[in-house]
C-alpha positions in Angstrom: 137.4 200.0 115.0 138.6 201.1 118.4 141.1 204.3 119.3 143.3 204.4 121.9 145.6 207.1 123.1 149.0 206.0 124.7 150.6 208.6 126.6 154.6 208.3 127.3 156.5 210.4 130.0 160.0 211.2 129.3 162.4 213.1 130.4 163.9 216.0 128.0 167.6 216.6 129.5 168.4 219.1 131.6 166.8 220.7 135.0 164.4 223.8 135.6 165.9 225.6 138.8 163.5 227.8 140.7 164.3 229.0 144.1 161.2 230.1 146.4 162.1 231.1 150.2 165.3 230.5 149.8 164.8 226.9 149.0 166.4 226.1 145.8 164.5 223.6 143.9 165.9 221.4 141.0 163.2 219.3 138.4 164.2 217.7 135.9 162.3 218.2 132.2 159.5 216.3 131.5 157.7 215.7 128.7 154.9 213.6 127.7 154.2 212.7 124.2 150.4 211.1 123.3 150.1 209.3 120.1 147.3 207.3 118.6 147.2 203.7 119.1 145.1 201.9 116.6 144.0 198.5 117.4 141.8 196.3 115.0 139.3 193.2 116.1 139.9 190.3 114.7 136.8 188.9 112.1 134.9 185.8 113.0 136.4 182.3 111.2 134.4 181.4 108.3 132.2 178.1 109.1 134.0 175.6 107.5 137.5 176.8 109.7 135.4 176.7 113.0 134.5 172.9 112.5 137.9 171.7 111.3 139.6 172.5 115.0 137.2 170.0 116.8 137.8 167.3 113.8 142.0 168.1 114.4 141.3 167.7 118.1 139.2 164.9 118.0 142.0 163.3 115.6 145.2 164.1 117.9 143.3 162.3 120.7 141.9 159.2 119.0 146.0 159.4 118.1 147.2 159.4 121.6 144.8 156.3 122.7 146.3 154.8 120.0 149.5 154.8 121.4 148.7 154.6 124.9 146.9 151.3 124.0 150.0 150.0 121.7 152.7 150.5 124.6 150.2 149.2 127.5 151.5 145.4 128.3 149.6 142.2 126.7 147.1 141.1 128.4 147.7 137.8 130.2 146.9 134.2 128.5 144.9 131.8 130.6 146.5 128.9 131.9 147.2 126.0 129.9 145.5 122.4 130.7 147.5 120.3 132.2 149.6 117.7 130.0 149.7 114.2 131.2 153.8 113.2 130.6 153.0 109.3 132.1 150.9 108.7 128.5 152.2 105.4 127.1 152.1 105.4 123.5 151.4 102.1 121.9 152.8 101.3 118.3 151.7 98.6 116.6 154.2 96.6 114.9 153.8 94.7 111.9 152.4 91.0 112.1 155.6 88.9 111.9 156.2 86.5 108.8 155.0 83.2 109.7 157.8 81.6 107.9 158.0 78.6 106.1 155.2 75.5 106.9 155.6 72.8 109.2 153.2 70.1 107.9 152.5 69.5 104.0 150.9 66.5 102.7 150.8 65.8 98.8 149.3 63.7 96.5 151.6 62.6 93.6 150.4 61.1 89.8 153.1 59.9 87.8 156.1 57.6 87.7 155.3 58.1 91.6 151.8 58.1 92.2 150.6 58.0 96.1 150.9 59.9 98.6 153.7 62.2 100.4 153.8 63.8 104.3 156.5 65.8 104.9 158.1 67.8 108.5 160.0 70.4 108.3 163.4 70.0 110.9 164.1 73.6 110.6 162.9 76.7 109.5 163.7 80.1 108.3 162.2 83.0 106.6 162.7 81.8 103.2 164.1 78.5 104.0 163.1 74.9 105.7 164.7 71.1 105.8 161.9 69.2 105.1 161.6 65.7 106.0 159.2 63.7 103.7 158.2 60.2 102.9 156.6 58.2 100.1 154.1 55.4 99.8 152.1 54.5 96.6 153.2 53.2 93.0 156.9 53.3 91.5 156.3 53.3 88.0 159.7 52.8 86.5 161.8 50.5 84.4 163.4 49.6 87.7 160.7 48.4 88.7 156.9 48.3 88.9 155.1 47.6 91.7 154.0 48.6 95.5 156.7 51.2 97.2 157.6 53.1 99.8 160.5 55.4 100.1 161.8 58.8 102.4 164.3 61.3 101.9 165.6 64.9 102.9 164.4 68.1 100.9 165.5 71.9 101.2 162.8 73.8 100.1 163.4 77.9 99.3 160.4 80.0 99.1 160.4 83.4 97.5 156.9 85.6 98.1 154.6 86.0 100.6 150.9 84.9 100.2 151.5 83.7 96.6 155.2 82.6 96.4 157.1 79.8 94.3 159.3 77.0 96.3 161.8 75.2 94.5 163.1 72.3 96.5 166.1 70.0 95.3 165.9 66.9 97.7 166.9 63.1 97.7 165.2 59.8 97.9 165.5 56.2 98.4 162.8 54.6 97.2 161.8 50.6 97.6 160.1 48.3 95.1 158.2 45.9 97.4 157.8 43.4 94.5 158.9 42.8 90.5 162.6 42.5 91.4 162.6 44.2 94.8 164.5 47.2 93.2 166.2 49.7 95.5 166.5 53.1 93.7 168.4 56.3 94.8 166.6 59.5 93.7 167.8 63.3 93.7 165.1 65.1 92.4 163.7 69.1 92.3 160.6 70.3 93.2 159.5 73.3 91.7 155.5 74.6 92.9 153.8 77.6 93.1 152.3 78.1 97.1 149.2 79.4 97.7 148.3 80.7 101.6 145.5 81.2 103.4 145.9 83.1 106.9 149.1 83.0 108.7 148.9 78.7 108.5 147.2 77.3 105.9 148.0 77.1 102.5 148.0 75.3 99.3 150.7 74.2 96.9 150.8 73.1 93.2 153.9 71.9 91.8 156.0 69.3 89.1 158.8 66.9 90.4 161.0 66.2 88.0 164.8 64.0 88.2 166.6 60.7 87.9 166.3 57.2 89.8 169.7 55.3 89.7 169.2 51.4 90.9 171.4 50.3 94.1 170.2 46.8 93.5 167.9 44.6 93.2 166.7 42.8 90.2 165.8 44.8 86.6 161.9 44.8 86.0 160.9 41.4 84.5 164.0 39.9 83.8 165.6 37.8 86.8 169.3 37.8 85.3 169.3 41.9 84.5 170.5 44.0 88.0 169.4 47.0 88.3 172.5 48.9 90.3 174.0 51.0 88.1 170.6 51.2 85.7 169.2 54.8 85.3 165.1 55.9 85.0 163.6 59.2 84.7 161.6 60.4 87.2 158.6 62.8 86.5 155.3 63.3 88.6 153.1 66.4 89.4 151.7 66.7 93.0 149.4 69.4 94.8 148.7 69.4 98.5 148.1 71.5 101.6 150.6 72.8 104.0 150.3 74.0 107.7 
């Protein structure tokens, strides 16, 4: 502990007069008043106090780096490589449909048993008028004997690699001997199509209809005409088509 005296001057009111050789001389009352001051040193921080400070310090500066670093601008990207805008993009588009054969050729067992080519005149998707022609055996009550015959057909085709065809068509057909019988034919071909690739293919099929004489003689009797007479018509055929 440490003492201190503080002394104060004042003044007290009022003057003390004195007069010496006839000068008169005024002072005023003064008074000085000393009192103790007491002042105390302050005791040393415990340990534990002492090393918080630095830790606060260090904490408010780590704080303010912090922030300096959060309002400081982003640093700059690097350049993106350049994009090549003349790039032609390719797409594939689907293989078209090949449509509807060209060629067939069948071989037919039945009341017409031989063989039949056939071209298509036009074509569509689903759809082709077939030309087609006829040479073998005409097995009927017409007539039978050695023929030959042709006729138009309009085949429609529903499916793609494995697909049915049903095909209503006419005929004439020609009986080259046993009364020379000339026979009209509208007939329907139902088959199931097989392909293989865009232009081959196979086809299995029934014809089935009606043959009505135009003339001619009946089969085996001279004095019998055959126009107006009426035979079935049934044969199954399989082929290839292109």
């Amino acid at each position: 502990m440490t003492a201190t005296i503080t002394a104060r001057l004042y003044c007290v009111g009022g003057t003390t007069e004195y007069q010496t050789d006839r000068r008169r001389h005024v002072r005023p009352k003064v008074g000085i008043d000393a009192y103790p001051a007491t002042s105390y040193a302050a005791p040393p921080l415990p340990w534990g106090t002492a090393m918080r400070l630095p830790l606060v310090l260090l904490t408010l500066a780590a704080a303010a780096a912090a922030a300096r670093a959060q309002d400081a601008p982003p640093a700059a990207l690097p350049p993106a490589a350049p994009v090549n805008v003349n790039q032609t993009v390719v797409i594939a588009a689907p293989a078209p449909d090949p449509g509807e054969p060209v060629l067939g050729l069948d071989l037919m067992l039945g009341q017409l048993s031989g063989i039949r080519p056939s071209i298509a005149i036009h074509r569509g998707d689903r759809t082709a008028l077939v030309v087609e022609a006829f040479y073998g055996g005409i097995l009927t009550k017409l007539g039978t004997s050695e023929g030959a015959g042709a006729g138009l057909r309009y085949n429609v085709s529903r499916g793609n690699r494995d697909g049915v065809t049903v095909g209503p068509g006419v005929d004439v057909l020609f009986n080259f001997r046993d009364g020379q019988a000339v026979i009209f034919a509208p007939t329907v071909d139902v088959a199931w199509r097989r392909d293989f690739g865009d232009r081959v293919g196979c086809s299995l099929g029934i014809q089935a209809g009606v043959g009505v004489g135009l003339s001619g003689r009946y089969s085996g009797r001279d004095d019998k005409a055959a126009a107006g007479q009426v035979t079935p018509l049934i044969s199954v055929f399989g082929g290839l088509r292109f």
